[in-house]
C-alpha positions as CSV (number, residue, x, y, z in Angstrom):
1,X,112.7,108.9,69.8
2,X,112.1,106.7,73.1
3,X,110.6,109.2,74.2
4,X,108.2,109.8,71.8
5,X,107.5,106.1,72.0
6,X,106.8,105.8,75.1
7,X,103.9,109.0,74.9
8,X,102.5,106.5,71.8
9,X,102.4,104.2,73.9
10,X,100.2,105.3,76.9
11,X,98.2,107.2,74.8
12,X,97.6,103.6,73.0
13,X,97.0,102.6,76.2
14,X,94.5,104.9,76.8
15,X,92.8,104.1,73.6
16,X,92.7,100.6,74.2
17,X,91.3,101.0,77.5
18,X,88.4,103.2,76.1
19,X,87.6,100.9,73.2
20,X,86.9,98.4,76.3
21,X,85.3,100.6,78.1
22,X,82.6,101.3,75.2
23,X,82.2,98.0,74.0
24,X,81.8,96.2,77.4
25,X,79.3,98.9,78.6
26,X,76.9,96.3,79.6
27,X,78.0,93.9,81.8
28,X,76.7,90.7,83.0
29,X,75.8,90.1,86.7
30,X,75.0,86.3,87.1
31,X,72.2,86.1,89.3
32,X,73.9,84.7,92.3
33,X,75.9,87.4,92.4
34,X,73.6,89.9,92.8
35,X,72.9,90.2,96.2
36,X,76.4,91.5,98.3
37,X,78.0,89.0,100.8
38,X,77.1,89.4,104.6
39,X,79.7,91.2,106.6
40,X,80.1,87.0,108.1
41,X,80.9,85.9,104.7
42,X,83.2,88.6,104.0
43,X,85.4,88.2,107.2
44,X,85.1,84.3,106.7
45,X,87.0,84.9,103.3
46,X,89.6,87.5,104.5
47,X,90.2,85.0,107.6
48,X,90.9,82.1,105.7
49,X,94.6,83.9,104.5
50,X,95.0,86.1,107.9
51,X,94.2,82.7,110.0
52,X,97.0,81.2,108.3
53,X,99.5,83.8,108.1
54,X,99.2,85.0,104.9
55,X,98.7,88.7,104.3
56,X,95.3,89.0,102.5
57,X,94.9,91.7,100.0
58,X,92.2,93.2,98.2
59,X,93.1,92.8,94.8
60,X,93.1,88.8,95.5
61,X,89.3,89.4,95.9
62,X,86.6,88.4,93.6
63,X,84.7,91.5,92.6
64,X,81.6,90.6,94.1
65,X,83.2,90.1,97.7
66,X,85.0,93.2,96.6
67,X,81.8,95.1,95.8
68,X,79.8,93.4,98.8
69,X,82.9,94.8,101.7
70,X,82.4,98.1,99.7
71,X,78.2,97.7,100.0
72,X,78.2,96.9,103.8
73,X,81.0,99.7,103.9
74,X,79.2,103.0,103.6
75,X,79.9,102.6,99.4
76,X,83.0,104.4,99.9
77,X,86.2,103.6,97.8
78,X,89.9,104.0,97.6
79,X,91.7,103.9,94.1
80,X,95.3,103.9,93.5
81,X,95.6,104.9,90.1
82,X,99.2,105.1,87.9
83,X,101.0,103.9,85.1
84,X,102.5,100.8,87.3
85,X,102.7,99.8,90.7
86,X,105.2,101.6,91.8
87,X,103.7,105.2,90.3
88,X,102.1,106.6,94.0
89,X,103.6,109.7,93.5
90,X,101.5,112.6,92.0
91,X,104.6,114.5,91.4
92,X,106.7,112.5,89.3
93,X,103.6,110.7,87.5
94,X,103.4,111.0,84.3
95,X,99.8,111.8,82.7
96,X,98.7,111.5,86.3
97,X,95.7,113.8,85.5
98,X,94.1,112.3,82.0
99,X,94.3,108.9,84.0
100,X,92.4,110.2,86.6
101,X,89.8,111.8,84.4
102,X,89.8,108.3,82.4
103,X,88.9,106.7,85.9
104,X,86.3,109.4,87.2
105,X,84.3,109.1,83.6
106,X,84.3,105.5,83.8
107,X,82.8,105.7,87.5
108,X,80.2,108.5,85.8
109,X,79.2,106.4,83.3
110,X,78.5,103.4,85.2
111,X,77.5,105.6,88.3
112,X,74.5,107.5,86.2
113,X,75.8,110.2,88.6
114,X,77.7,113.5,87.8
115,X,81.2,113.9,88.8
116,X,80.6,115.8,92.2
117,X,78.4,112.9,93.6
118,X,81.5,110.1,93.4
119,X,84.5,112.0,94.1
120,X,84.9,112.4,97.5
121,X,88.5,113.5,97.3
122,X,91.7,113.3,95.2
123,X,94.7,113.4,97.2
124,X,97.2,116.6,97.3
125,X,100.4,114.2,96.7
126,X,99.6,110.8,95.9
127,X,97.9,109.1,92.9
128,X,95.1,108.5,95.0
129,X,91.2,109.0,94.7
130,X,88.4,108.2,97.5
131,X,85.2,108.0,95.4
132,X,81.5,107.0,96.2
133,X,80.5,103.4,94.3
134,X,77.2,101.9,94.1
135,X,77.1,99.5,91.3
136,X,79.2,96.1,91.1
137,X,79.4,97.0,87.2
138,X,81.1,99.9,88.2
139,X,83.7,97.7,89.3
140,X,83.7,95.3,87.1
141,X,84.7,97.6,84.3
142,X,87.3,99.5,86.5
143,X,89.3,96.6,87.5
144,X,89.9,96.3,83.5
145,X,91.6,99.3,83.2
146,X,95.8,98.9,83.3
147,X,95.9,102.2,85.4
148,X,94.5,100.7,88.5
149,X,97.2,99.6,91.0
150,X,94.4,99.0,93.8
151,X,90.9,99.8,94.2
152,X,89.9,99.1,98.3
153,X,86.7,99.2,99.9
154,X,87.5,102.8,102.1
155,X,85.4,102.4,105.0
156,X,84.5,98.3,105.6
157,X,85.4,97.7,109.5
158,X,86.7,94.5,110.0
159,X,87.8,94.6,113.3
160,X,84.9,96.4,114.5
161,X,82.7,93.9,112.4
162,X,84.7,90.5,114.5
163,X,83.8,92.6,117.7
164,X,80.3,92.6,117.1
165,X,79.9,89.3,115.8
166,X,82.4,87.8,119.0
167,X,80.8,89.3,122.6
168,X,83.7,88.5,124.3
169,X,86.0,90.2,122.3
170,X,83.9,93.2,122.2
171,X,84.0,93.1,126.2
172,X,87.7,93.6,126.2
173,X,87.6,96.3,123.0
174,X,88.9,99.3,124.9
175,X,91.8,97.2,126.0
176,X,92.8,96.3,122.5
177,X,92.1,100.4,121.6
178,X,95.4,101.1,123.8
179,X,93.3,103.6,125.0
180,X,93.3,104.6,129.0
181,X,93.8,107.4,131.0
182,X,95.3,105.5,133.7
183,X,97.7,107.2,136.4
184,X,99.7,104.7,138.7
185,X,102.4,105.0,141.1
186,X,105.9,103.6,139.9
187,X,107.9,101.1,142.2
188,X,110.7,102.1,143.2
189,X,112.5,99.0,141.5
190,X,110.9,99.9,138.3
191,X,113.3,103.5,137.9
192,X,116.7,104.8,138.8
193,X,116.7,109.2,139.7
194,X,119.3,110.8,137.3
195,X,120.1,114.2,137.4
196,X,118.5,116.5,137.5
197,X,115.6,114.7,139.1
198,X,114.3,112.4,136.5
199,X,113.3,109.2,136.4
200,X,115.4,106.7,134.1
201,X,112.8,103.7,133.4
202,X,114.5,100.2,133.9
203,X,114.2,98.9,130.6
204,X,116.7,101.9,129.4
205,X,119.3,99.8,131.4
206,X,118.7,96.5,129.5
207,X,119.6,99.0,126.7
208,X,122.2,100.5,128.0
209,X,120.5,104.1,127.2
210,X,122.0,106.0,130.4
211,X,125.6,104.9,128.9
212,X,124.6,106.5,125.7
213,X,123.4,109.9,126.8
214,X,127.1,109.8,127.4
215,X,127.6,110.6,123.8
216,X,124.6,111.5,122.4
217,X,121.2,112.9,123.7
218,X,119.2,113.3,120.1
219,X,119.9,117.0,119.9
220,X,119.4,118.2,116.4
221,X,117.0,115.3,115.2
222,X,113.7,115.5,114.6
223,X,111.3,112.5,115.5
224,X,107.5,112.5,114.0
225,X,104.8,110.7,116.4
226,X,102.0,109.4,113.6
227,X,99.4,108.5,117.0
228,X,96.7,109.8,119.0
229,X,97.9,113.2,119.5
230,X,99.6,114.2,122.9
231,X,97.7,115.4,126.3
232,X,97.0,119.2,127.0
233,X,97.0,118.3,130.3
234,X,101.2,117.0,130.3
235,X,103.4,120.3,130.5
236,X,106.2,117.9,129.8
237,X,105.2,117.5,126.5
238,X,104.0,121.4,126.0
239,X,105.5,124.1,128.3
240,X,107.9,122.2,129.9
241,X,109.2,120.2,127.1
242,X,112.6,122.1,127.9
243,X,113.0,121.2,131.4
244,X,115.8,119.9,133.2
245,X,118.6,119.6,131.0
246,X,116.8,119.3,127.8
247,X,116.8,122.9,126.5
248,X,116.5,124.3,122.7
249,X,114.2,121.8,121.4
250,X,110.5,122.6,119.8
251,X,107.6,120.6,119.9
252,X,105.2,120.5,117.6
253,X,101.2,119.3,117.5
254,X,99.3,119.0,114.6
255,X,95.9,117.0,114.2
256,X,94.3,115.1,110.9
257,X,91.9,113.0,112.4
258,X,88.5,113.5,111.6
259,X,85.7,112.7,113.9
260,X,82.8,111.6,111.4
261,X,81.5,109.3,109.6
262,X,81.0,110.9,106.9
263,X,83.6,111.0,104.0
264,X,83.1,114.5,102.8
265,X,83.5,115.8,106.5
266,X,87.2,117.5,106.9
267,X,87.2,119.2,109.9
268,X,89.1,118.1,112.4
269,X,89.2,117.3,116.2
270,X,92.6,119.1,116.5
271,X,96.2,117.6,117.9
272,X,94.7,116.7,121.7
273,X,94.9,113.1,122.7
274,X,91.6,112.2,123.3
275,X,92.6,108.2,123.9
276,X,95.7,108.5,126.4
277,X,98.4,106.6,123.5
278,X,99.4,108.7,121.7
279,X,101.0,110.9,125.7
280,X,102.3,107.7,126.4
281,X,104.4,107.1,123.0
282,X,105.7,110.9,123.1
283,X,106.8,110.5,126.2
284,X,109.1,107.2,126.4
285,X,110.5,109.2,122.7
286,X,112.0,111.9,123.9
287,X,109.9,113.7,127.2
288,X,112.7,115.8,128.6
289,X,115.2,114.9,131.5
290,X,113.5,117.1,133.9
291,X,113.7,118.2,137.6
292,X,110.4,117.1,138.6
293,X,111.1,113.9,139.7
294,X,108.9,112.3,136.4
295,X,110.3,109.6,133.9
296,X,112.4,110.7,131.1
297,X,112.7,109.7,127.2
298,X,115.4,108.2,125.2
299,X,116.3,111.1,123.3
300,X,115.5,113.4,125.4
301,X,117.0,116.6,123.4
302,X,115.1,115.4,120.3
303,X,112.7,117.5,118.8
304,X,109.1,116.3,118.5
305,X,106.8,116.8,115.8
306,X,103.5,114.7,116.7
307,X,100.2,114.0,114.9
308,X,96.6,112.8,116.3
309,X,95.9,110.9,113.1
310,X,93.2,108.2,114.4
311,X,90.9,107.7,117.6
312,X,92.8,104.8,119.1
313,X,95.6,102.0,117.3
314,X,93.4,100.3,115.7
315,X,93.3,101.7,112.1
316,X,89.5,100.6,111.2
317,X,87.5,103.1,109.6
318,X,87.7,105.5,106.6
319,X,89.0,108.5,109.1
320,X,91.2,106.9,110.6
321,X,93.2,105.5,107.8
322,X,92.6,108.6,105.9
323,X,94.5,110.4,109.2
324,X,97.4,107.9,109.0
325,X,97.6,108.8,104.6
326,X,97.9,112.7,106.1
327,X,100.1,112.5,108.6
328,X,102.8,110.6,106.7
329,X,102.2,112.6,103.6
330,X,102.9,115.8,106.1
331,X,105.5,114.0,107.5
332,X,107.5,113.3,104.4
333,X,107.2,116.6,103.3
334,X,108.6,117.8,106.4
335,X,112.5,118.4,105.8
336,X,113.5,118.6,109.1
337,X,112.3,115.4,110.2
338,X,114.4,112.3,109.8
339,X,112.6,109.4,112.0
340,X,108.6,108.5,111.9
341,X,107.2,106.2,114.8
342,X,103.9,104.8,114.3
343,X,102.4,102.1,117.1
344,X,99.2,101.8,115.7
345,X,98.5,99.5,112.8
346,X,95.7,97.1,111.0
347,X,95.1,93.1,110.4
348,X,96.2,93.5,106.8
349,X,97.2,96.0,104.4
350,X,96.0,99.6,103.3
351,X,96.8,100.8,100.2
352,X,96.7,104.5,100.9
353,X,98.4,104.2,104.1
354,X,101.0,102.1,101.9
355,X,101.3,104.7,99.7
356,X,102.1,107.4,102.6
357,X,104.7,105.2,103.7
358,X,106.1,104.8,100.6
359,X,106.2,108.3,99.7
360,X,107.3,109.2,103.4
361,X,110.2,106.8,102.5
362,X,111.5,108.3,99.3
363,X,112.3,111.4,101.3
364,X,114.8,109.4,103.2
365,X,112.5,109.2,106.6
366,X,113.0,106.2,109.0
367,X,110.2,104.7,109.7
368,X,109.6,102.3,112.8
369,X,106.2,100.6,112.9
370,X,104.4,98.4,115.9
371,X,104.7,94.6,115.2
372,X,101.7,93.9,116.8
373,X,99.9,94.2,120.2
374,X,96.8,92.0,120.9
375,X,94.4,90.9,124.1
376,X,91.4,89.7,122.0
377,X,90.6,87.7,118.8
378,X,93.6,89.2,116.5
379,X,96.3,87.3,118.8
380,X,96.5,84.7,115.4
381,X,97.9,87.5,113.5
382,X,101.7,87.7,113.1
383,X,103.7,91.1,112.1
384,X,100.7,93.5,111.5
385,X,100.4,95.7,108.9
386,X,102.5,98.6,108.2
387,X,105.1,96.9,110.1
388,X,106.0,94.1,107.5
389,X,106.0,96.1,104.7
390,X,109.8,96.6,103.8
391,X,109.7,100.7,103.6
392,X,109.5,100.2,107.5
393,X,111.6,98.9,110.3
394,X,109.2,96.6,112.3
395,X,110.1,96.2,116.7
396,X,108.5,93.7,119.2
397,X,108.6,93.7,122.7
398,X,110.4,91.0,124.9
399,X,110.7,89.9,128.1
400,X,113.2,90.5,131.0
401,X,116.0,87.9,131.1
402,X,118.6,85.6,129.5
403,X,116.4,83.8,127.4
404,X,114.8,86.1,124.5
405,X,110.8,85.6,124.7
406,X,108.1,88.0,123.4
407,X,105.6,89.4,125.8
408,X,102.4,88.1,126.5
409,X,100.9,90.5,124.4
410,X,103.5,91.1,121.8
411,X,103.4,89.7,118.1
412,X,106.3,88.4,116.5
413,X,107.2,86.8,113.2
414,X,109.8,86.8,110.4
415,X,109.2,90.7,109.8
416,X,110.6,91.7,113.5
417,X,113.3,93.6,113.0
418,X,114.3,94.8,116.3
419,X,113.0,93.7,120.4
420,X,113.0,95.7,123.1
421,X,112.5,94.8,126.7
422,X,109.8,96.2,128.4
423,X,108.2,93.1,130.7
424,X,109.9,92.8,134.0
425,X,110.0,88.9,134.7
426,X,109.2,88.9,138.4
427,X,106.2,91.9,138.9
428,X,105.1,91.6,134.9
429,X,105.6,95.4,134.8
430,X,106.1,97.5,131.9
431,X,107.8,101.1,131.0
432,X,107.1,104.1,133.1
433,X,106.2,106.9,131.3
434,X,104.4,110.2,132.4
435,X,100.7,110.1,132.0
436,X,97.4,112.3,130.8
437,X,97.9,114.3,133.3
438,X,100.7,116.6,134.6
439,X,102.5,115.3,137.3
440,X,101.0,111.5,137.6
441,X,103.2,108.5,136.2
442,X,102.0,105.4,134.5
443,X,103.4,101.9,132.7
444,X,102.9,101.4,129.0
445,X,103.7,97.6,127.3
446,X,103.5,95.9,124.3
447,X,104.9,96.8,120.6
448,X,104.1,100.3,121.1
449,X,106.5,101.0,123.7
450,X,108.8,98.8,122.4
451,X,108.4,101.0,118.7
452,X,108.9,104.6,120.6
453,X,111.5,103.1,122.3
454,X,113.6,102.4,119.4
455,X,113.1,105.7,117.4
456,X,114.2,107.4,120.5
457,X,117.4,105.5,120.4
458,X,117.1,106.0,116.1
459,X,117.9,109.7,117.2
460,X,120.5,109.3,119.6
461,X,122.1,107.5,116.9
462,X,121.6,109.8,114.1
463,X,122.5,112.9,116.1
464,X,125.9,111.6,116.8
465,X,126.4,111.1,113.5
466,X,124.7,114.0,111.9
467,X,125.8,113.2,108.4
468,X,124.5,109.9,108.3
469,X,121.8,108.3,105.7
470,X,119.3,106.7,107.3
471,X,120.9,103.3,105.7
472,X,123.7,103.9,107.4
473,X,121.9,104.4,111.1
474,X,119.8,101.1,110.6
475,X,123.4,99.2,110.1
476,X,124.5,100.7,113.0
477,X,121.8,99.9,115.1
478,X,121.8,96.4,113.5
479,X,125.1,95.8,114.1
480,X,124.6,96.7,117.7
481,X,121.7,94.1,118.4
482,X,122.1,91.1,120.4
483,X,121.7,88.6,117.2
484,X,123.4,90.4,114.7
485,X,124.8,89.5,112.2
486,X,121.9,86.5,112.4
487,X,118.9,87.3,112.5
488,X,116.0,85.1,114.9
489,X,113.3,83.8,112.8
490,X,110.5,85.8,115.7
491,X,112.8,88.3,117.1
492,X,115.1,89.5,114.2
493,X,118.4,91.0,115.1
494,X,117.0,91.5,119.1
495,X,118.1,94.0,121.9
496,X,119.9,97.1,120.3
497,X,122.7,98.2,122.1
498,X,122.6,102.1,122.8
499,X,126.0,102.6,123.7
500,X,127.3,100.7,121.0
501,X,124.9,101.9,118.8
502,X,126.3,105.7,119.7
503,X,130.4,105.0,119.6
C-alpha cells in the first residue's frame, strides 16, 4: 500500500509539474534583464561569497546571472536531475528515465529545437544531463520543476576569466597550473639511500614512513591517481614499476580528458601526462623502491591505477570537469581499488564532480582531496573545492619544525583534515620525486604532495589490515596524528604517524 502511494505520488508530481509547465509557457523577462551580465559582473557576484569564505553555489544565483555565466559560457549546461538531493545515482533512481524525458521536453519546448540539438550527453551512471541552453525562459521554467537538484552553467571559466581581467596573475598562470617539466638535482640533505639504492625523501622521516615499511609496504591495495596522467618517458612508473624490491604490482593508465572545446567532442588525448603533475603525484604514491639510485614512494608495493582527467589542476572548463565526473565514476566502479587521490581542485563547487565523488563514495573508496595550492589571485580562498566536501578526507601541507605552520603556498581552514610536511625550514625545499623524464629527479610542494603523500600512507595502512573498512583506516590514521583526539581549527588532526598508523 506505501508503495503504491508513493508511485501516486510522483506520478502526481509529475502532473503537477506539467500543469506548470503549460500554463506558465510564456514567461516574462523584465526588460533589464534581458541583456546577460558581463563576465566582470558575474565574477564580482560569485566573489562577494568566495572573498569572504563562504562557498558560493549556483543554485543561490538569480536566474539571470545564472543564465548570463551560461551565455558568456559557450550555452552549455549541467543538470542534476532526481527525485531529491541525494538521488545522483542512475542505478537506484527511481523513474530516473520519465524525469529525464520531463526535463529534455521542457528544454524542447522552450528551446524551439529538436531533442538532438540540446542534449549533448546523459551520463552512463549518474542522474546527470549536459544539455545546450539558449533562452533565459528556458531556465526560468526549469528551475520550477521539483526534479532539479542543480542546474550549472557547464563551461563558464572563472578562473581563466580573473586571469584575463588581472595581468599579473595571468603572468604567473602556468605556475598556478602545477604544470612543469622541470628536472633538478637533489641535495644530498634532502634524501637518505635505502636499500636497494633508493632514495627515501626527508619528509618520509617527519612521518616516520621508513619505520613503517617495517610492517607494511601497501601490497595488495589499490590506489587511483584522478590527475594529469603519468609520463611515457618515467620507466618507473611503466616498465620498471617492479623494480627494486617492489615486485607483483600492476599499473594501470587510462585517459578521459578531452582536448576540445567543443562539448560533443569525445575523443581523447590518451593517459600521457602532457602537464608534468600528474608524474609527480604517482610517484611520491607508491614509485617503487628501486636500485637506480631514484626517490621512492610511500607505498611502494601498492598497485596504481591512474587517470589523465584534465590539462593541469585547475578544474576550469567543461573537459576538464567532465574528465574529473569520468574518472571517479571509473574509479568507483573499479572493485579493486580502495583509495582515490585527487590534487587538483576548483574555487567552488561542481555538481557533477560532486556527484562522482559521491557515487565514488558509496562504493566504500577513500577519497583524499588537495586543500588548496595558490601563487596568484585565489590565495583568499580557504579549503578548495572537492576537498571540503565531507565524502572526502581533505590534507595541507606544513612546514618543517616544532611549531605547526602551513606552507607559503598551502591553504588551510576548518576542512583540513590531515598536514603533511613537505617545506624544509632552512633551504625552503620540498619532496623529491622522480621527474618527466627517466632518470632525472625533481621537488614537488604544496597540497598536492602533501594529498599523494597521505594515500600512500592510506595503503600502508589498509594493507596491514586487509579486512578493514575504510572507516576503520581513517580512525587509525586519525588516531595517529599529532593533534588527535583535538582537532586544530587550520590544520585538523596534523602529522599522521606511519608507524603508528601501521601497528
Amino acid at each position: 500500500m506505501m508503495k503504491k502511494l508513493a508511485q501516486f505520488s510522483l506520478i502526481l508530481a509529475f502532473a503537477v509539474a506539467c500543469s506548470d509547465h503549460n500554463s506558465e509557457s510564456e514567461i516574462s523577462i523584465p526588460s533589464a534583464q534581458k541583456e546577460p551580465l558581463t563576465t566582470a559582473q558575474i565574477n564580482a557576484e560569485i566573489d562577494k561569497k568566495t572573498m569572504i569564505g563562504e562557498d558560493f553555489r549556483w543554485k543561490t544565483a538569480s536566474s539571470h546571472m545564472l543564465w548570463s555565466a551560461i551565455t558568456q559560457g559557450n550555452f552549455i549546461v549541467s543538470i542534476g536531475f532526481g527525485n531529491n538531493a541525494a538521488d545522483f545515482d542512475r542505478s537506484k533512481s527511481a523513474n530516473q528515465a520519465r524525469i529525464q524525458d520531463e526535463l529534455l521536453q521542457t528544454i524542447v519546448q522552450y528551446e524551439n529545437q529538436p531533442i538532438d540539438k540540446v542534449l549533448v550527453s546523459a551520463d552512463r551512471y549518474l542522474t546527470q544531463l549536459n544539455v545546450i541552453i539558449h533562452n533565459q525562459e528556458t531556465i526560468i521554467a526549469l528551475r520550477k520543476s521539483p526534479f532539479i537538484r542543480y542546474m550549472e552553467p557547464a563551461d563558464y571559466r572563472y578562473v581563466a576569466l580573473k586571469n584575463n581581467a588581472n595581468r599579473s596573475a595571468a603572468a604567473s598562470s602556468s605556475g598556478s597550473s602545477g604544470c612543469g617539466f622541470d628536472s633538478v638535482a637533489l641535495s644530498s640533505a634532502d634524501y637518505t639511500t635505502v636499500t636497494p639504492n633508493a632514495k627515501a625523501p626527508w619528509t618520509f622521516y617527519q612521518h616516520q614512513i621508513p619505520t613503517a615499511w617495517n610492517y607494511s609496504s601497501g601490497r595488495g591495495v589499490t590506489i587511483g591517481v584522478v590527475d594529469t596522467g603519468v609520463s611515457p618517458n618515467q620507466t618507473l612508473l611503466g616498465t620498471n614499476f617492479n623494480n627494486g624490491d617492489s615486485a607483483g604490482r600492476t599499473i594501470q593508465k587510462f585517459g578521459v580528458y578531452v582536448d576540445s572545446i567543443w562539448p560533443w567532442s569525445t575523443t581523447t588525448d590518451g593517459p600521457n601526462d602532457q602537464c608534468g603533475h600528474g608524474t609527480s603525484m604517482a610517484s611520491v604514491a607508491a614509485a617503487p623502491r628501486n636500485n637506480r639510485g631514484m626517490p621512492v614512494g610511500v607505498a611502494y608495493n601498492a598497485n596504481l591505477v591512474t587517470y589523465r582527467a584534465a590539462s593541469n589542476v585547475v578544474l576550469d572548463g567543461y573537459q576538464e570537469q567532465e574528465g574529473v565526473k569520468k574518472a571517479f565514476t571509473a574509479l568507483g566502479n573499479n572493485s579493486s581499488v580502495k583509495i582515490i587521490s585527487m590534487s587538483m581542485g576548483y574555487v567552488f563547487s561542481v555538481g557533477k564532480i560532486e556527484d562522482a565523488i559521491k557515487y565514488a563514495y558509496s562504493k566504500g573508496k577513500l577519497i583524499f582531496c588537495a586543500a588548496g595550492t595558490s601563487t596568484s589571485f585565489t590565495t583568499f580562498v580557504g579549503v578548495i573545492f572537492p576537498a571540503w566536501m565531507p565524502e572526502t578526507v581533505a590534507v595541507t601541507g606544513v612546514k618543517e619544525g616544532a611549531t605547526p605552520q602551513k606552507c607559503d603556498v598551502c591553504h588551510s581552514g576548518s576542512k583540513v583534515d590531515f598536514t603533511v610536511v613537505m617545506q624544509r625550514s632552512a633551504s625552503g625545499n620540498t619532496v623529491p620525486v622522480n621527474s618527466y623524464y627517466d632518470n632525472q629527479t625533481n621537488y614537488v610542494g604544496g597540497s598536492s604532495v602533501a594529498t599523494a603523500t597521505t594515500a600512500g600512507i592510506a595503503a600502508l595502512v589498509w594493507s596491514k589490515n586487509t579486512t578493514w573498512t575504510r572507516d576503520q583506516v581513517l580512525a587509525k590514521m586519525r588516531q595517529s596524528a599529532s593533534f588527535y583526539p583535538n582537532r586544530n581549527t587550520e590544520l585538523g588532526y596534523g602529522n599522521i604517524n606511519a608507524a603508528a598508523a601501521v601497528q
